[in-house]
C-alpha positions as CSV (number, residue, x, y, z in Angstrom):
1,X,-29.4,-4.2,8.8
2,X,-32.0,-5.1,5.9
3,X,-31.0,-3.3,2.2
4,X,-34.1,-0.9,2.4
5,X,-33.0,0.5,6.1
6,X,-29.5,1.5,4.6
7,X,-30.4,4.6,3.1
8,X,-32.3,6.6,5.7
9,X,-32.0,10.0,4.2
10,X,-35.7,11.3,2.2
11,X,-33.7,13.0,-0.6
12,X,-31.4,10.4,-1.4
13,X,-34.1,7.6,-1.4
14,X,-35.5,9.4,-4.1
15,X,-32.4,9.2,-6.0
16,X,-31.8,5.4,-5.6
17,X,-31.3,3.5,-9.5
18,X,-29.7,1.0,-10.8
19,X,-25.9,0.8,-11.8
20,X,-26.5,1.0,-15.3
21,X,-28.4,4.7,-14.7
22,X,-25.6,5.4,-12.6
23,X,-22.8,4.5,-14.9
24,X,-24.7,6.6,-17.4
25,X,-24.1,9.6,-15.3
26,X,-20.5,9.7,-15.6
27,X,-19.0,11.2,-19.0
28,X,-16.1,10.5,-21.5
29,X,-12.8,12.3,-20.3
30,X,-13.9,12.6,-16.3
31,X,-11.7,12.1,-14.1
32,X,-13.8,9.8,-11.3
33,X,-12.3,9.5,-7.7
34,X,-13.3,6.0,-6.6
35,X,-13.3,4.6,-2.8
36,X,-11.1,2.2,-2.5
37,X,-7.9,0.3,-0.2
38,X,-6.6,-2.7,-0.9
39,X,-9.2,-4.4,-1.7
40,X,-11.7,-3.0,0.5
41,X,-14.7,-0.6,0.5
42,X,-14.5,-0.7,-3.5
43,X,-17.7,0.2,-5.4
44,X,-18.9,-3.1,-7.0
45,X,-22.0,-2.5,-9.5
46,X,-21.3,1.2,-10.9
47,X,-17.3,0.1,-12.4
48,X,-19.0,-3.3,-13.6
49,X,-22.1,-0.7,-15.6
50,X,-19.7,1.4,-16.3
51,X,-17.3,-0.9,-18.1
52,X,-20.1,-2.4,-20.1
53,X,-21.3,1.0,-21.4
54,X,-17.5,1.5,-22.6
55,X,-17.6,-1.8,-24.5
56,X,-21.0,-0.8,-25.9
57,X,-19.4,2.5,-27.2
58,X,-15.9,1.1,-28.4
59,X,-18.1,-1.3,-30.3
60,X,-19.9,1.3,-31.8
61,X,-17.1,3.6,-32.6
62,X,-16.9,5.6,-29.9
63,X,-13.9,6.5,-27.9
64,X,-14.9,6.8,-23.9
65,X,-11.7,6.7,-21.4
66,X,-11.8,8.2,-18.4
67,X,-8.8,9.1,-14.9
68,X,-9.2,6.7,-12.4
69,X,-8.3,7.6,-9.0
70,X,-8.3,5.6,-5.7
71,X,-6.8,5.4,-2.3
72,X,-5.1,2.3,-3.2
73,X,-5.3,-0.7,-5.4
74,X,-9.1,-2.3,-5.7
75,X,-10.6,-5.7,-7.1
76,X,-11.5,-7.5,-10.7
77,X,-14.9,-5.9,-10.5
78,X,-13.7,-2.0,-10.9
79,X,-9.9,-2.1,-11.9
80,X,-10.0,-5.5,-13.9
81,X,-13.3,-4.8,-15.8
82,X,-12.8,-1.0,-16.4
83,X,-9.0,-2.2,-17.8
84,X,-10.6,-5.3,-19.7
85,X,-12.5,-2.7,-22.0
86,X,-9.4,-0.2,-22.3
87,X,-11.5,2.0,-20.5
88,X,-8.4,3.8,-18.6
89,X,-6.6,6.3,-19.4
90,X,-4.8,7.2,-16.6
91,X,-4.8,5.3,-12.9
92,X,-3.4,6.8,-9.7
93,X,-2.0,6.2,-7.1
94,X,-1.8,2.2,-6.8
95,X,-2.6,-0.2,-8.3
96,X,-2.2,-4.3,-8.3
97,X,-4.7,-5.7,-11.0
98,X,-2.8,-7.8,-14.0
99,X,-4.5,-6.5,-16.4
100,X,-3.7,-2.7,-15.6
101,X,-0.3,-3.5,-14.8
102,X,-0.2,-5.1,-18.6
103,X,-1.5,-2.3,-20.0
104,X,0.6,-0.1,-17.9
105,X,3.7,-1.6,-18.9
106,X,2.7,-1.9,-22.5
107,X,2.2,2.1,-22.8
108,X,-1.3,1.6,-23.1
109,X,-2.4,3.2,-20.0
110,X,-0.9,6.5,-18.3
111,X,-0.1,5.5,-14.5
112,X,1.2,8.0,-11.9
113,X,2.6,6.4,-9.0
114,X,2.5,8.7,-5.8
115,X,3.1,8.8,-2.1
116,X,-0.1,7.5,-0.5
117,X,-0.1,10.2,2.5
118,X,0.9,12.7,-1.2
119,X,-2.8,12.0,-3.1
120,X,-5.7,14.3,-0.9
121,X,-3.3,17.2,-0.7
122,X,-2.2,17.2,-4.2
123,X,-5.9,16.9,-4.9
124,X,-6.7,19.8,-3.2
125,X,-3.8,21.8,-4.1
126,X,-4.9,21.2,-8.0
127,X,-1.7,19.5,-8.7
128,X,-3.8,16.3,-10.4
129,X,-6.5,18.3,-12.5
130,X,-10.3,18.6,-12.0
131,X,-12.1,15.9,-10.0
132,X,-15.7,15.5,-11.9
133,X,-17.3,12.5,-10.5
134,X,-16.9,10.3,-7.0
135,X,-18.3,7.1,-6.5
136,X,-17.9,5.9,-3.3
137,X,-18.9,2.9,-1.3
138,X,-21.0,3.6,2.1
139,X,-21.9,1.1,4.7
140,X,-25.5,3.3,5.3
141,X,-26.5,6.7,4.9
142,X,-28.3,8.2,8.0
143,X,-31.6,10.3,7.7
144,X,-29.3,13.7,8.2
145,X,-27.7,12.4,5.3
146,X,-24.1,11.9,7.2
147,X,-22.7,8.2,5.5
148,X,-21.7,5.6,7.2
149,X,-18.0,4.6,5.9
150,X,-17.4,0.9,4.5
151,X,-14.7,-1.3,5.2
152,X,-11.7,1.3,3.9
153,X,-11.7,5.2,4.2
154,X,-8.6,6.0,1.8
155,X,-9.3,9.3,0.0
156,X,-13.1,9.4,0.3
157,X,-13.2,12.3,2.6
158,X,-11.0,14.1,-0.4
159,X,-13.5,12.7,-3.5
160,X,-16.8,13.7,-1.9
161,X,-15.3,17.2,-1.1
162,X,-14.1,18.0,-4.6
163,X,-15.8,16.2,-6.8
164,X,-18.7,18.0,-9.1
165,X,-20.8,14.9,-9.0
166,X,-21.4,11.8,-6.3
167,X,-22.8,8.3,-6.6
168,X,-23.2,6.1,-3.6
169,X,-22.8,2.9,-3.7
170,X,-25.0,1.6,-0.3
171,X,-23.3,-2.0,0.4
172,X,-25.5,-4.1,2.7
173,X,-23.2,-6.5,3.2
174,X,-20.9,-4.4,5.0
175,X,-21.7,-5.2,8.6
176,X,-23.4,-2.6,10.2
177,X,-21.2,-2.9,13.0
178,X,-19.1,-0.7,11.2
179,X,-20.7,2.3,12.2
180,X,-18.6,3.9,15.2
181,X,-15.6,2.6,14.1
182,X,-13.9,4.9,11.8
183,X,-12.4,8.3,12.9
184,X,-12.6,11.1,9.8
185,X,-10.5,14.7,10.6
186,X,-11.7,17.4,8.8
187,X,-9.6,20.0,10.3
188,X,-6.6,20.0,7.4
189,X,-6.0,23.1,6.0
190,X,-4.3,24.1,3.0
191,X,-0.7,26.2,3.3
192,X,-0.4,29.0,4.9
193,X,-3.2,28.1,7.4
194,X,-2.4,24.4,8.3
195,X,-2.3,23.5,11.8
196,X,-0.4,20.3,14.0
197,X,-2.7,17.2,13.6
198,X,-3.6,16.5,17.5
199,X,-3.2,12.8,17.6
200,X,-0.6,11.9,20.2
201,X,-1.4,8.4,20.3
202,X,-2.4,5.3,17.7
203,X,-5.9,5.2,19.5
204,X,-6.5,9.1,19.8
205,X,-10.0,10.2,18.0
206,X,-9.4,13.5,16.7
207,X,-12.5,14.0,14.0
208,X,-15.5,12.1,13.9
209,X,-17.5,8.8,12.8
210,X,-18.9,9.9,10.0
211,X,-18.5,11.0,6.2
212,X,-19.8,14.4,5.0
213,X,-21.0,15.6,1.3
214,X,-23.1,18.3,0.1
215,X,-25.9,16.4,-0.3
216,X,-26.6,18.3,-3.5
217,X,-24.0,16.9,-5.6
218,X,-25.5,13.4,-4.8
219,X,-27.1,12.7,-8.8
220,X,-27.2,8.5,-7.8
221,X,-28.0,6.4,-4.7
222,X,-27.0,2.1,-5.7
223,X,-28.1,-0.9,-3.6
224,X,-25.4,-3.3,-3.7
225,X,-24.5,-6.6,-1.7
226,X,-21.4,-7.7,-2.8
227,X,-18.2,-8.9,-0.6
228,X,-15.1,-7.5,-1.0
229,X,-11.9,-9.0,-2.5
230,X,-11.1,-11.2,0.2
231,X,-7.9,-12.7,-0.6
232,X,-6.1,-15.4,1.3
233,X,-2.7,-15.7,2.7
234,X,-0.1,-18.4,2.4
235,X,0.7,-19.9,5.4
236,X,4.1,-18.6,6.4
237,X,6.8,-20.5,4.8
238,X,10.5,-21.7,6.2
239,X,11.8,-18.2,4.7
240,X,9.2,-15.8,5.6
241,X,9.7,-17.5,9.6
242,X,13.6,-16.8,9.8
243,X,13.1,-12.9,8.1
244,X,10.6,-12.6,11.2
245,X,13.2,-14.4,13.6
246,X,15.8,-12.2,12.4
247,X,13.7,-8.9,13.0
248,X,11.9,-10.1,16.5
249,X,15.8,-11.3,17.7
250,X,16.8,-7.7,16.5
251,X,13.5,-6.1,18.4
252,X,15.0,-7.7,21.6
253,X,18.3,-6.8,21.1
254,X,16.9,-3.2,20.9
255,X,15.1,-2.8,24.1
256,X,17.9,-4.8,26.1
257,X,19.8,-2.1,25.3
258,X,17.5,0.9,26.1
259,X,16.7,2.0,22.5
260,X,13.1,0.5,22.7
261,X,10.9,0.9,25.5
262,X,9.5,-3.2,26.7
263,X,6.2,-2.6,24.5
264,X,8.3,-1.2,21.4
265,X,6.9,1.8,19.9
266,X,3.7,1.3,17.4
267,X,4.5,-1.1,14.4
268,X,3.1,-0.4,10.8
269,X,3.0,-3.4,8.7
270,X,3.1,-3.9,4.7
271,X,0.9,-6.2,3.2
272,X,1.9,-9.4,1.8
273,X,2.8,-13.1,3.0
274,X,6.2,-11.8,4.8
275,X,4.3,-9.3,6.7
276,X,1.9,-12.1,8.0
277,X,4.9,-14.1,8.9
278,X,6.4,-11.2,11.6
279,X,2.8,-10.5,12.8
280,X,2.4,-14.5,13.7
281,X,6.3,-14.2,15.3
282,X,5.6,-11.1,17.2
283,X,2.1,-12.8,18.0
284,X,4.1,-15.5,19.6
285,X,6.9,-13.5,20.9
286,X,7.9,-11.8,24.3
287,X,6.4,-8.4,23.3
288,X,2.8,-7.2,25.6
289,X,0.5,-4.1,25.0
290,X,1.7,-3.4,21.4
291,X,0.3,-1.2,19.4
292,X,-0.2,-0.1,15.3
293,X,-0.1,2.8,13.8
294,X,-0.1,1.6,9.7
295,X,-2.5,1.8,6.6
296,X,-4.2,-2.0,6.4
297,X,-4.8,-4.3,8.9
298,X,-4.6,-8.1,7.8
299,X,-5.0,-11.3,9.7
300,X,-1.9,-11.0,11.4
301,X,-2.8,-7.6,13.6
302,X,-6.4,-9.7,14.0
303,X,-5.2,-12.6,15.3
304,X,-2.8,-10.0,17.9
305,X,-5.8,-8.2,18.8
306,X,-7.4,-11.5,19.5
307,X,-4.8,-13.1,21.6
308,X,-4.1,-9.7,24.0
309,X,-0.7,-8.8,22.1
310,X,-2.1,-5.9,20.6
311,X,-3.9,-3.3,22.5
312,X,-5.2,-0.6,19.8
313,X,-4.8,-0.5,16.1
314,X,-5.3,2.5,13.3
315,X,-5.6,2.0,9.8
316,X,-7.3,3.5,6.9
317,X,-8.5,-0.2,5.4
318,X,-8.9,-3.8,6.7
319,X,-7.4,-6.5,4.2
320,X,-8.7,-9.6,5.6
321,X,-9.0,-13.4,4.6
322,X,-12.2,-15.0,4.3
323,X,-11.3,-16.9,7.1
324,X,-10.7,-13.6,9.1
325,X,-13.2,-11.6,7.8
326,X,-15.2,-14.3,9.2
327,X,-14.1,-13.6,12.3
328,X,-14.1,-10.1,12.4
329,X,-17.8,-9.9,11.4
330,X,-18.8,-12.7,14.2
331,X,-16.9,-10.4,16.7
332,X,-17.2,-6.9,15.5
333,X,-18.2,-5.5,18.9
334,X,-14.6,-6.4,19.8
335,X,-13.0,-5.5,17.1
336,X,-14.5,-2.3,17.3
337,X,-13.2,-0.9,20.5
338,X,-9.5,-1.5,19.2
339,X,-9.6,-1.0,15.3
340,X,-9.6,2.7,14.6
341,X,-10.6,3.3,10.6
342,X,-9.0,6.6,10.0
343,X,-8.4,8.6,5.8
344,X,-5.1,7.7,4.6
345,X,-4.1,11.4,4.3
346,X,-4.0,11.2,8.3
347,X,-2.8,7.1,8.5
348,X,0.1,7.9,6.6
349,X,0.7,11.5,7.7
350,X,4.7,11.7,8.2
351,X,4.2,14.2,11.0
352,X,2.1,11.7,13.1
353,X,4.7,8.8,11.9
354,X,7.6,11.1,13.2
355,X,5.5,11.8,16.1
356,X,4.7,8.6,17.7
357,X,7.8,6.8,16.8
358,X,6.4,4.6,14.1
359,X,8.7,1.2,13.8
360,X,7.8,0.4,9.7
361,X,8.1,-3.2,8.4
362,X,8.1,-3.1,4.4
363,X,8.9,-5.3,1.6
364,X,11.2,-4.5,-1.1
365,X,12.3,-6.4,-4.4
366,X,15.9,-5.6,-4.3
367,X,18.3,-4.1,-2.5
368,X,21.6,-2.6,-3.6
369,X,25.1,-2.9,-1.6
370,X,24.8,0.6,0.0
371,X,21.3,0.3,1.1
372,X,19.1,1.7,-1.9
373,X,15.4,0.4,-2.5
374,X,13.7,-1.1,-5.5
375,X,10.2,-1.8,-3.8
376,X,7.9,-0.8,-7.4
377,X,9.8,-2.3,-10.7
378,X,11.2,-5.5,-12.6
379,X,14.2,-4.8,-14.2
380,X,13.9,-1.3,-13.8
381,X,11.4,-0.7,-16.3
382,X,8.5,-2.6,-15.7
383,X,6.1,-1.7,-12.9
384,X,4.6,-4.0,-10.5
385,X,2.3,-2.4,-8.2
386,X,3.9,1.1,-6.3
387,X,5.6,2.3,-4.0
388,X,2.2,2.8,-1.7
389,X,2.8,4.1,1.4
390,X,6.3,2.6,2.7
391,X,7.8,5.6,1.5
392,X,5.4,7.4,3.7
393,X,6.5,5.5,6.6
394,X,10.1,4.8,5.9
395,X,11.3,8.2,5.8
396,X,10.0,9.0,9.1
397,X,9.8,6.0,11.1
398,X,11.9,5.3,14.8
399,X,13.1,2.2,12.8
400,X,12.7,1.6,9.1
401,X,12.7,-2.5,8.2
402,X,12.6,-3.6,4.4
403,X,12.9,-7.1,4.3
404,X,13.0,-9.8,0.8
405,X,14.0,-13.5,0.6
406,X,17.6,-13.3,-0.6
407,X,16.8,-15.1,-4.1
408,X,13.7,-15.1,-6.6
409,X,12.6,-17.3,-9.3
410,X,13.9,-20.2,-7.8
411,X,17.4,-18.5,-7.1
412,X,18.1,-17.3,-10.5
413,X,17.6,-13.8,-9.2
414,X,19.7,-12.6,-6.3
415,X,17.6,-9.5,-4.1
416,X,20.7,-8.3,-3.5
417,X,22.3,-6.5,-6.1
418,X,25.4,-4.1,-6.8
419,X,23.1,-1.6,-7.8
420,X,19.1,-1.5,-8.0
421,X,17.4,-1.1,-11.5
422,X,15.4,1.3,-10.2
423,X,15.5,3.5,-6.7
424,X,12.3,4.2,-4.4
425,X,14.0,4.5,-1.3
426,X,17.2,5.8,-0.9
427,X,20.0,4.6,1.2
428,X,19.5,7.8,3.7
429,X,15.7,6.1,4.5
430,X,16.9,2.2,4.7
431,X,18.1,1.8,8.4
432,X,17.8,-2.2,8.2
433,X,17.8,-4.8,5.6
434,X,16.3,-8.0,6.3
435,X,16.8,-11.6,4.8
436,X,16.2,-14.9,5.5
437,X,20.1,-15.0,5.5
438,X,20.1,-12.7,8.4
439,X,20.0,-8.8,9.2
440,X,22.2,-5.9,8.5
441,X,21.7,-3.1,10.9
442,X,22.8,0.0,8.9
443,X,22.2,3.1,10.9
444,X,25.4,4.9,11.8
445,X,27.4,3.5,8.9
446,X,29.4,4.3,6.1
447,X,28.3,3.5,2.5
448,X,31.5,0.8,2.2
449,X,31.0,-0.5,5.9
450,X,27.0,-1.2,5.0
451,X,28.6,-2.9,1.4
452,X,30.5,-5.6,3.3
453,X,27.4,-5.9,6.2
454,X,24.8,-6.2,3.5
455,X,26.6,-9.0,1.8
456,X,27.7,-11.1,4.7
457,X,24.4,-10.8,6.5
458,X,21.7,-10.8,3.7
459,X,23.3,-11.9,0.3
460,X,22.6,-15.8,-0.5
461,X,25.5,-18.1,-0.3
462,X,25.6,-18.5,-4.1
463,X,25.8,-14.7,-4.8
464,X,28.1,-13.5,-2.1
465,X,31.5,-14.2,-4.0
466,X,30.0,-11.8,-6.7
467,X,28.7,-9.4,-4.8
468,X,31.8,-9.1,-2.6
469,X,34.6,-9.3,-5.9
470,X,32.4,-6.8,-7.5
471,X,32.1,-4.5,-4.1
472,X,36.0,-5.4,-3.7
473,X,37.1,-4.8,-7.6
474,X,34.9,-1.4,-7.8
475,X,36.6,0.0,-4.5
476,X,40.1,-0.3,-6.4
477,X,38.5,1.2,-10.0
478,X,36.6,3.1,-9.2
479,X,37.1,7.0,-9.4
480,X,35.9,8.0,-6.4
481,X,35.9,5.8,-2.8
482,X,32.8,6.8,-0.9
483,X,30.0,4.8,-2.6
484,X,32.2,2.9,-5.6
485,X,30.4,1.6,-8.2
486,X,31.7,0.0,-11.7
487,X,28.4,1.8,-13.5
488,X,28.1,-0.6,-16.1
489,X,29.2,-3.9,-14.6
490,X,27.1,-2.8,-11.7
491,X,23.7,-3.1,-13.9
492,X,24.9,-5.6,-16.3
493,X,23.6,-7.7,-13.2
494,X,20.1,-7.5,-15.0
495,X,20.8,-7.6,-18.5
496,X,22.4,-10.7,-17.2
497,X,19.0,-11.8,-16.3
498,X,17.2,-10.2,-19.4
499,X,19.6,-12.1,-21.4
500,X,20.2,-15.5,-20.2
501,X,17.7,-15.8,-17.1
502,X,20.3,-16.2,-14.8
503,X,22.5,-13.3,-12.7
504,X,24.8,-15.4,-11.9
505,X,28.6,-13.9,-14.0
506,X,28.6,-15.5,-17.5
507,X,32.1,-14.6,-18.6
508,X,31.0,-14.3,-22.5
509,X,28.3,-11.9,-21.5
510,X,30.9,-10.0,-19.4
511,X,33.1,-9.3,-22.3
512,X,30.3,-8.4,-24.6
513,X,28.9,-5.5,-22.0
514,X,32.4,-4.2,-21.2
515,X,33.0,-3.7,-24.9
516,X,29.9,-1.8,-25.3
């Protein structure tokens, strides 16, 4: 569809400018609601005017900063160049650009990290302030002014309900095809007048194709043609294969034994190169008619839909390759009658995850001996992206998977540790652990029993005497027996790290922390 057919609507036409008028529209302090999901359906121009206007000002004297808020993380062009010009002051509820995570962990930018399903509602309830300005990106705007969603809902329905003020970013290189595909629910209420969300089943449509605004609050209407951040994925390495081995020989095991039906229940995936790696193995494996329920949908769940494996997938975003992006675009007529786009309050909604069974396949950064999560810091101080929306998931799945190579940084790091430096998930959502060493199925156990599990099936070889003379040392020291930890020694494991870049034991190092 050409540029000038995108905006249908009479009133809006007449409020189409340029990013630089539009960027001029939002003031110093605002908190702005931007569209937004993992590197999809950003806005492009208005952050890149915006961003310059701050350096103009800064230059000049002036201070302009203003609350960023998304679905998820974006792209360079609004996260990196709105950080680059310290135009921040405070970014919710994920993020994944360098910059901000530098600034972030510097104390120069304010950064709340929330539950994805957490953001609309709290936005509503008035939890996160006043929302003054949305700029959202649209795929087309019909001549009843309804908009046509881009390539990721997130919290858009939520921004163009609250905020004072809307600017539209109209992408025409968002394939038209798009139209049709997404599925928004305006019947959430606020307590004490919420009802059950009726969706029963991942492909259930339970609201309608279209956004809504009051067309009113629209003050700008920009033309863009930009991609989205299109990032590729590694192919999947010797490591990431035997993590998905591990969980597709556990997925087996499971419906031999009657606790999964033949077509498992619906899968949500993380994002990332491991997650790629079980989507190929389950793409190859002995499961039919699968389905996903989860919050992006990479190449993997393509390349599923593609082959038959996968029946019907929902999602709030698409996070795509140029490679598949490609392909979706070429065959976006098939895509569309088995990709549902749905807003991430209702993707990641724990009732529907409870309700359909959801199995969840996260990744994690560390794991401790009794089944506790680090999935968001380094070192327990340092943020890297979020927690996102496994917590979402994890607490409420059938199955909850978090799976890590054993080591980092070339083995100097074990991903197993006494006790993680900092906890997202704790050991009452963590069901199984997954490594390329192997997998520890928790459920049912005690903290010690998981202790000795965890470390035979998912510590590396090098680390295992550790783990298991610290594990066996704290359960003779320690005062009490049910989850025994030696508090200090347990997270002198990183100061170890912090101090000589290594976790394995350095016996001066040992004396020094035990005499502090």
């Amino acid at each position: 569809m050409p540029l000038a057919d995108r905006v249908r609507n009479p009133a809006l036409k007449t409020k189409i400018m340029s990013a630089e008028a539009a960027a001029a529209l939002i003031p110093a302090g605002a908190n702005v609601g931007m569209s937004g999901f993992t590197g999809a359906g950003y806005p492009k121009a208005v952050p890149q005017a915006l961003a310059q206007r701050i350096e103009r000002l800064h230059a000049a004297g002036e201070a302009f900063r203003i609350g960023l808020w998304t679905g998820a993380s974006t792209a360079p062009e609004l996260d990196g160049a709105l950080a680059k010009v310290h135009g921040i002051e405070m970014r919710l509820p994920y993020q994944s650009d360098p910059t901000v995570r530098q600034q972030i962990n510097a104390g120069q930018m304010q950064y709340t990290d929330i539950h994805l399903s957490h953001v609309a509602q709290l936005a509503w309830f008035g939890f996160l302030g006043h929302l003054d300005v949305a700029v959202v990106e649209v795929a087309g705007i019909l001549p009843d002014g309804r908009l046509i969603p881009s390539s990721s809902v997130g919290n858009n329905k939520t921004w163009l309900d609250q905020a004072d003020k809307i600017i539209l970013e109209v992408n025409s290189l968002q394939n038209a095809g798009l139209e049709g595909m997404h599925d928004i629910y305006y019947g959430t209420r606020l307590p004490p007048h919420r009802l059950p969300i009726p969706l029963v089943n991942p492909g259930d449509r339970i609201g309608e194709p279209y956004l809504t605004c009051d067309l009113s609050k629209v003050v700008a209407v920009v033309q863009t043609s930009q991609p989205d951040r299109n990032s590729a994925f590694a192919a999947p390495d010797g490591t990431s294969q035997r993590i998905a081995g591990h969980l597709i020989e556990f997925l087996q095991h499971e419906v031999k034994h009657g606790r999964l039906p033949a077509d498992l229940l619906p899968l949500q995936s993380g994002v990332g190169n491991i997650a790629n790696a079980v989507l190929a193995g389950l793409n190859d494996g002995p499961f039919n008619n699968l389905t996903a329920y989860t919050e992006v949908l990479q190449d993997g769940m393509l390349d599923m839909l593609r082959s038959g494996k996968l029946s019907m997938a929902s999602a709030t975003a698409l996070s795509l390759s140029p490679e598949a992006l490609a392909d979706f675009n070429e065959n976006i007529d098939f895509y569309s009658k088995r990709i549902v786009l749905r807003s991430q309050e209702i993707s990641n909604h724990p009732q529907v995850v409870r309700r359909l069974g959801v199995i969840a396949m996260n990744a994690m950064i560390e794991a401790d001996l009794y089944g506790n999560v680090n999935s968001t810091h380094i070192m327990g101080s340092s943020i890297m992206n979020g927690i996102g929306g496994s917590g979402d998931f994890a607490r409420n799945a059938y199955l909850s998977f978090f799976m890590t190579p054993s080591v980092a940084k070339d083995g100097a790091i074990s991903c197993i540790v006494p006790m993680v430096s900092h906890v997202d998930h704790t050991e009452h959502d963590v069901e199984v652990i997954v490594t390329e060493q192997g997998l520890a199925d928790l459920r049912g156990l005690s903290p010690t029993q998981r202790a000795r599990l965890i470390i035979e099936k998912c510590a590396h070889p090098d680390y295992r005497p550790a783990l298991l003379d610290y594990f066996e040392r704290a359960q003779r020291d320690a005062p009490g027996k049910h989850t025994p930890h030696l508090l200090g020694e347990a997270l002198s494991w990183h100061a170890r790290y912090v101090e000589t870049g290594h976790m394995l034991p350095d016996a001066n190092l040992e004396r020094r922390l035990r005499r502090a």
